[in-house]
Kinemage of the C-alpha trace (Angstrom):
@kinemage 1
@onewidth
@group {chain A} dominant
@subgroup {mainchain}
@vectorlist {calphas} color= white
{ca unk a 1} P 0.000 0.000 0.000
{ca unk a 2} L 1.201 3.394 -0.882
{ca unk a 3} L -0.012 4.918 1.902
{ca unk a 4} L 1.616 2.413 4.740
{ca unk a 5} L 4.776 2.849 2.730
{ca unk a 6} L 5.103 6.919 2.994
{ca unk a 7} L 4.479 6.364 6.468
{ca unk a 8} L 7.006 4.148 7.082
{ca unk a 9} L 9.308 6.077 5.427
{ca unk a 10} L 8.435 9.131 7.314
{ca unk a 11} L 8.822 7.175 10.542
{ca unk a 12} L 12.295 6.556 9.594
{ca unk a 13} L 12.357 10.065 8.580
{ca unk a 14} L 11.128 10.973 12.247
{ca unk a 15} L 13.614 8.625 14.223
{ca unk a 16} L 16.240 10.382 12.197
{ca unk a 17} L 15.441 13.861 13.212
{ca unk a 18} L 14.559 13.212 16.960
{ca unk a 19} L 17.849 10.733 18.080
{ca unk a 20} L 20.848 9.973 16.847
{ca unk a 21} L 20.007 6.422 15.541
{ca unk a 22} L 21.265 5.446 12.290
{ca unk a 23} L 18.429 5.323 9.456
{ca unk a 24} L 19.143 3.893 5.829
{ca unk a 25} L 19.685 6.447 2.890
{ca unk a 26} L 17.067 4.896 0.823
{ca unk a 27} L 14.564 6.796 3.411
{ca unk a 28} L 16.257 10.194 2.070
{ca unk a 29} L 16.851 9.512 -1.415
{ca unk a 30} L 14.367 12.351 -3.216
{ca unk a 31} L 13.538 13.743 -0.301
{ca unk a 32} L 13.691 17.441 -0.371
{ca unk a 33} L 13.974 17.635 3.276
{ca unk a 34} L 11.195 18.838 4.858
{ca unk a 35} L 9.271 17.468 7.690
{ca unk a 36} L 5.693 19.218 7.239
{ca unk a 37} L 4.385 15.552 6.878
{ca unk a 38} L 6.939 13.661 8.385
{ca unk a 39} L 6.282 15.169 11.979
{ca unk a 40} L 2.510 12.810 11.844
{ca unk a 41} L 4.862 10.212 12.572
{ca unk a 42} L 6.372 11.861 15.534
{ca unk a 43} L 4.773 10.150 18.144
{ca unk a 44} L 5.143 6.400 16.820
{ca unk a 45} L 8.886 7.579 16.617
{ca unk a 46} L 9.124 8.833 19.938
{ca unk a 47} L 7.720 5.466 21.575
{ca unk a 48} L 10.693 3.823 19.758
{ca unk a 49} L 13.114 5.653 20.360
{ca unk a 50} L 12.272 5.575 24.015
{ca unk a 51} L 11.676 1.605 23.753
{ca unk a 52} L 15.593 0.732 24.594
{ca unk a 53} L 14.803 2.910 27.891
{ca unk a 54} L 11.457 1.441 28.907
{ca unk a 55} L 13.087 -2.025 28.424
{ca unk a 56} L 16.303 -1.356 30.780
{ca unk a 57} L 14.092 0.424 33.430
{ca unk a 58} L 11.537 -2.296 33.435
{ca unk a 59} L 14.398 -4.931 33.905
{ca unk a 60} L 16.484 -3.269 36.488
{ca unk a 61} L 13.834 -2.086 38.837
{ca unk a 62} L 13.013 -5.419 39.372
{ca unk a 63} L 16.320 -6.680 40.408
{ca unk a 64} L 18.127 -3.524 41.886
{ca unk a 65} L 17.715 0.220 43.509
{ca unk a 66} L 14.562 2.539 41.392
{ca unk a 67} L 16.168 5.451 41.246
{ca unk a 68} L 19.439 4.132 40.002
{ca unk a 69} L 17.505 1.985 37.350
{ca unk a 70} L 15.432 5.139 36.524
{ca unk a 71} L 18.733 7.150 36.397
{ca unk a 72} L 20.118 4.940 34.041
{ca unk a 73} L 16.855 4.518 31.482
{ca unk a 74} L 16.985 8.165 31.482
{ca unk a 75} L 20.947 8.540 30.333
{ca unk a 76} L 20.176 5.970 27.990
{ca unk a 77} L 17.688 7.930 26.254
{ca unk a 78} L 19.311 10.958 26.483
{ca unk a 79} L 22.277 9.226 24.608
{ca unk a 80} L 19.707 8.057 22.269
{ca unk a 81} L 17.989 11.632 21.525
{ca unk a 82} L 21.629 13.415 21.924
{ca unk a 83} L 20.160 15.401 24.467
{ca unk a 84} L 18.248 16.773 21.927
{ca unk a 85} L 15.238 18.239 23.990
{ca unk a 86} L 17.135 18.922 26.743
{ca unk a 87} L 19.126 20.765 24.800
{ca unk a 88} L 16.073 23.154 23.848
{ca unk a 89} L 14.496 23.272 27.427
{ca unk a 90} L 17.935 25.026 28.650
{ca unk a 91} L 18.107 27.278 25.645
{ca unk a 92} L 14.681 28.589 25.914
{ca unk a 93} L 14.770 28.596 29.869
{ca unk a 94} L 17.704 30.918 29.575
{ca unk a 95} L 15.650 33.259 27.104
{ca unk a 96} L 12.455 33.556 28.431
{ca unk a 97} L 13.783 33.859 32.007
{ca unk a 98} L 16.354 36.251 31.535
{ca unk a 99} L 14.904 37.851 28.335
{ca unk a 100} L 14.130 41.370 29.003
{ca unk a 101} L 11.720 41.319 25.924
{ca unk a 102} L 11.183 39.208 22.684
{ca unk a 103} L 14.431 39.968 20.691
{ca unk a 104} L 16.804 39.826 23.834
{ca unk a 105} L 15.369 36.266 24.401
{ca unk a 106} L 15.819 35.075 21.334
{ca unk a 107} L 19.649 36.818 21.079
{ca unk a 108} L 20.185 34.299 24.977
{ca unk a 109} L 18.910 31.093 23.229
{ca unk a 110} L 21.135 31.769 20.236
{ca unk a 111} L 23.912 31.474 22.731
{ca unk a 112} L 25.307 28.622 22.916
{ca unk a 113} L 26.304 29.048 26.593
{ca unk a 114} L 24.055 27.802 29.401
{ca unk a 115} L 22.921 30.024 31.749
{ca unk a 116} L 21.273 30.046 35.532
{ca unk a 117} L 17.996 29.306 34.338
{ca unk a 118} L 19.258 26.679 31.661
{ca unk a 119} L 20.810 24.850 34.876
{ca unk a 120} L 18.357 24.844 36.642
{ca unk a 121} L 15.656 23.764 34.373
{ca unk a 122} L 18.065 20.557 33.422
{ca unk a 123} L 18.035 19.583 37.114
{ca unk a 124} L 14.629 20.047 37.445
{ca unk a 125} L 14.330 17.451 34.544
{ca unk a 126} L 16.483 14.948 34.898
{ca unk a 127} L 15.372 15.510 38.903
{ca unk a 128} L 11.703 14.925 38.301
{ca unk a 129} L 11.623 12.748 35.862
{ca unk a 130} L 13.923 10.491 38.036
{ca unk a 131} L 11.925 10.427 40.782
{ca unk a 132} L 9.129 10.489 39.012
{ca unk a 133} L 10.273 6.601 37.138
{ca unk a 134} L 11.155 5.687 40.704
{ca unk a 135} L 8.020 5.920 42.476
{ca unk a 136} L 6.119 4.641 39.413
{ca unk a 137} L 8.641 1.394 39.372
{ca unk a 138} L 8.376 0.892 42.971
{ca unk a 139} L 4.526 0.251 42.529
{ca unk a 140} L 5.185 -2.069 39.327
{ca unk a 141} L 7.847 -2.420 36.992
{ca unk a 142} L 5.590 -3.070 34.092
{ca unk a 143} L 3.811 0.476 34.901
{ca unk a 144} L 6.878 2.412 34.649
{ca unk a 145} L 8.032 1.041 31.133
{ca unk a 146} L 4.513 1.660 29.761
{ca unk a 147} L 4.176 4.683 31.497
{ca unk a 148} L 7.891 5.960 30.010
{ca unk a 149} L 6.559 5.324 26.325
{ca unk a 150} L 2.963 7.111 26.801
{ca unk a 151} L 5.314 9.856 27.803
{ca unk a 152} L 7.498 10.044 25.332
{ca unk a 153} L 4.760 9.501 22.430
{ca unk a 154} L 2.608 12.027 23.968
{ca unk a 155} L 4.731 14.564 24.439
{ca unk a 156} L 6.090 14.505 20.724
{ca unk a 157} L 2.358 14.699 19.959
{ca unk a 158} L 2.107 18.165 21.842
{ca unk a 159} L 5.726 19.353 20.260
{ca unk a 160} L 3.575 19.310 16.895
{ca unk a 161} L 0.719 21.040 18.917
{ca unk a 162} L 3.468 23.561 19.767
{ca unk a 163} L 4.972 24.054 16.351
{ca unk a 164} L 1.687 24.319 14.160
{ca unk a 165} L -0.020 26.819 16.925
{ca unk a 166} L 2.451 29.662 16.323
{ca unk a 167} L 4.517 31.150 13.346
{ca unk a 168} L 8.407 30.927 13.646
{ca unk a 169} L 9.567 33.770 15.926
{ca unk a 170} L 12.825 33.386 13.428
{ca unk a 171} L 13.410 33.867 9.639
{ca unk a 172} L 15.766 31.139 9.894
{ca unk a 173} L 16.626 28.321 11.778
{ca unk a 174} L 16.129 24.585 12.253
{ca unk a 175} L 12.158 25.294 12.803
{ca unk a 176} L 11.711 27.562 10.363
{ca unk a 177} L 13.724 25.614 7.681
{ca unk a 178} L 12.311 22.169 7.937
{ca unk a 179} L 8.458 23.856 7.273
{ca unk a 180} L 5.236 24.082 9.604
{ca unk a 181} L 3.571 21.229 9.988
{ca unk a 182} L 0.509 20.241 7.632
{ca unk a 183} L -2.943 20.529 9.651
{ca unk a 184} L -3.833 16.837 8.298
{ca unk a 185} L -0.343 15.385 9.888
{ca unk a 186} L -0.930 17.672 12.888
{ca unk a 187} L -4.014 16.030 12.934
{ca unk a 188} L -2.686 12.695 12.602
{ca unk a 189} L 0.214 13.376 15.068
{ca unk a 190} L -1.995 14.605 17.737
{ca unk a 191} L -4.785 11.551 17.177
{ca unk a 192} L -2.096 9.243 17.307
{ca unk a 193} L -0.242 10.586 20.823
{ca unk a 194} L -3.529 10.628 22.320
{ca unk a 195} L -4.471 7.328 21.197
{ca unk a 196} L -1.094 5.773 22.212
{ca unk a 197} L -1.241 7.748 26.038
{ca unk a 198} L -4.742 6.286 26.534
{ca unk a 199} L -4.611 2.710 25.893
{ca unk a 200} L -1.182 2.331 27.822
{ca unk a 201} L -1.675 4.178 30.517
{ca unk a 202} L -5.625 2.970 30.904
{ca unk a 203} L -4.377 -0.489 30.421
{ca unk a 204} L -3.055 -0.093 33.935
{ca unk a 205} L -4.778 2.451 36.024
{ca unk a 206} L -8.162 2.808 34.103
{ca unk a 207} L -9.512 5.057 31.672
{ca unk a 208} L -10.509 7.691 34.030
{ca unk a 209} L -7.010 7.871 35.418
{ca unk a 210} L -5.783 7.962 31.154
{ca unk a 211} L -8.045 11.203 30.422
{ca unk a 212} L -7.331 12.979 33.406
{ca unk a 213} L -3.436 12.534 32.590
{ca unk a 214} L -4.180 13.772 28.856
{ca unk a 215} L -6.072 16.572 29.802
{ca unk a 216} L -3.261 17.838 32.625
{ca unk a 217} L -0.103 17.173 30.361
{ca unk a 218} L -1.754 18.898 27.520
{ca unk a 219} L -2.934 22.098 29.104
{ca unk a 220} L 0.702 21.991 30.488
{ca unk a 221} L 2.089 22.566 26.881
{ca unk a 222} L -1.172 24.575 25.980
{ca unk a 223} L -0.282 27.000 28.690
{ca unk a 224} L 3.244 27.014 27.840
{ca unk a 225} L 2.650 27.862 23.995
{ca unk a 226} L 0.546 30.783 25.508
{ca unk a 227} L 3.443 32.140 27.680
{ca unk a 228} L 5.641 31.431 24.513
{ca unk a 229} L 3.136 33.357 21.909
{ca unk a 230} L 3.671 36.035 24.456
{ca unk a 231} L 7.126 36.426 25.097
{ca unk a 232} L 8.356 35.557 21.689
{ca unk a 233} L 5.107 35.775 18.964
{ca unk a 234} L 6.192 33.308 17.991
{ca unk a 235} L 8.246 29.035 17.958
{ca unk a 236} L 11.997 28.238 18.172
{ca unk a 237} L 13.383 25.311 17.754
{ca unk a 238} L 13.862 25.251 21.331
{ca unk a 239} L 10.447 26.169 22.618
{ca unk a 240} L 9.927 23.186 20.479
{ca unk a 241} L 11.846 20.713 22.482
{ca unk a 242} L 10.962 22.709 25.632
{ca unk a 243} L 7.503 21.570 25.051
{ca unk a 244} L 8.550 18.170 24.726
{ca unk a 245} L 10.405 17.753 28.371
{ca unk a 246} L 7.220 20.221 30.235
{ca unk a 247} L 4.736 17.625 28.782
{ca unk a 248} L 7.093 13.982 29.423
{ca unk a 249} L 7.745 15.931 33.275
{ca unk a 250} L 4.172 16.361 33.602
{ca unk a 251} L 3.084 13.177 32.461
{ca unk a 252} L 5.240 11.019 34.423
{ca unk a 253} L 4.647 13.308 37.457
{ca unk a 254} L 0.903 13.156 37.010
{ca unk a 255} L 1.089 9.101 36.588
{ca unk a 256} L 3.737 9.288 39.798
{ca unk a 257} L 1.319 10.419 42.069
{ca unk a 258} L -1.877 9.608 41.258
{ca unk a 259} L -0.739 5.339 40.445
């Protein structure tokens, strides 16, 4: 089928952009390089790439410490991604925070120096999102992996939410080169997150416990685009992956404390 075999390809397309994991050229040959449709497959990519994680965290928390097992899933898929979210949540927590107004922010997250509020958003990360795993694999091992890749797929789902609610707040740049995402694979993108985040995480603590998690970690990167569309008019490609770690910290933090 046609259809099955452009997205396919754009799910190769998608694991490419968000990690470092080596895809075949024949997924790039013709390609002109944009990822307006590609980014439907975002949150299909995101579970896999976050797979290797799930897997070590689910195995180790049943033999050793949480935390350290957590600790470790975590570096794994940072290794994985090449810190690439993380890399956006200290860019744009240095801009908006110390930002005295729209173009100063976006002259901080152009710096490739971290700042205060860079440093402390990262700890804040890894910090809740650590303990976060922990408490989830100390009430089941099996409810931490699946809760890891809701996480992940949902908050690649709200990325796209992110990108395709605001213009570029740049000319240029990764963002603004690789093209706005098309409302039909937005569509697809966010269906597809949501659908993912429901049945795993209502598999295992119901499917009143699924929607209220949705609902929280998505007006968590609704409110964030707001704060964003004010400070800046405008997406970066680090508001971008900033909106990917606010929604995976909420998530797990939400599933944390309510499994």
């Amino acid at each position: 089928m046609p259809n099955a075999t452009d997205f396919i390809a754009d799910l190769a397309r998608s694991v490419a952009f968000l990690s470092r994991v080596p895809v075949p050229d024949r997924f790039f040959r013709d390609h002109d390089g944009s990822i307006s449709r590609v980014v439907r497959a975002f949150p299909l990519a995101g579970l896999l790439i976050a797979l290797p994680s799930a897997l070590v965290v689910y195995g180790l928390a049943e033999i050793g410490d949480a935390l350290v097992a957590s600790l470790l899933a975590l570096a794994l898929m940072t290794l994985i991604t090449g810190a690439l979210h993380e890399d956006g949540l200290a860019d744009a927590a240095d801009g908006l925070g110390g930002g005295r107004d729209g173009d100063h922010a976006l002259l901080i997250m152009k710096d490739s120096r971290i700042g205060s509020y860079g440093v402390v958003a990262l700890v804040l990360s890894f910090g809740l999102r650590a303990a976060s795993l922990a408490a989830l694999a100390r009430a089941d091992a099996t409810l931490v992996a699946v809760s890891l890749l809701a996480a992940a797929s949902v908050s690649r789902a709200m990325m796209i939410w992110h990108w395709s609610a605001l213009p570029s707040a740049r000319a240029t740049g990764v963002a603004a080169s690789a093209g706005a995402p098309q409302d039909t694979a937005r569509n697809v993108a966010l269906a597809s997150g949501a659908f993912i985040g429901l049945a795993l995480v209502a598999s295992h603590l119901g499917i009143a416990a699924a929607l209220f998690t949705l609902l929280l970690t998505a007006g968590a990167g609704s409110t964030f685009t707001r704060f964003v569309r004010r400070k800046l008019e405008g997406h970066t490609g680090d508001t971008i992956g900033a909106t990917q770690q606010i929604c995976e910290i909420v998530m797990l933090a939400t599933l944390a404390i309510i499994a």
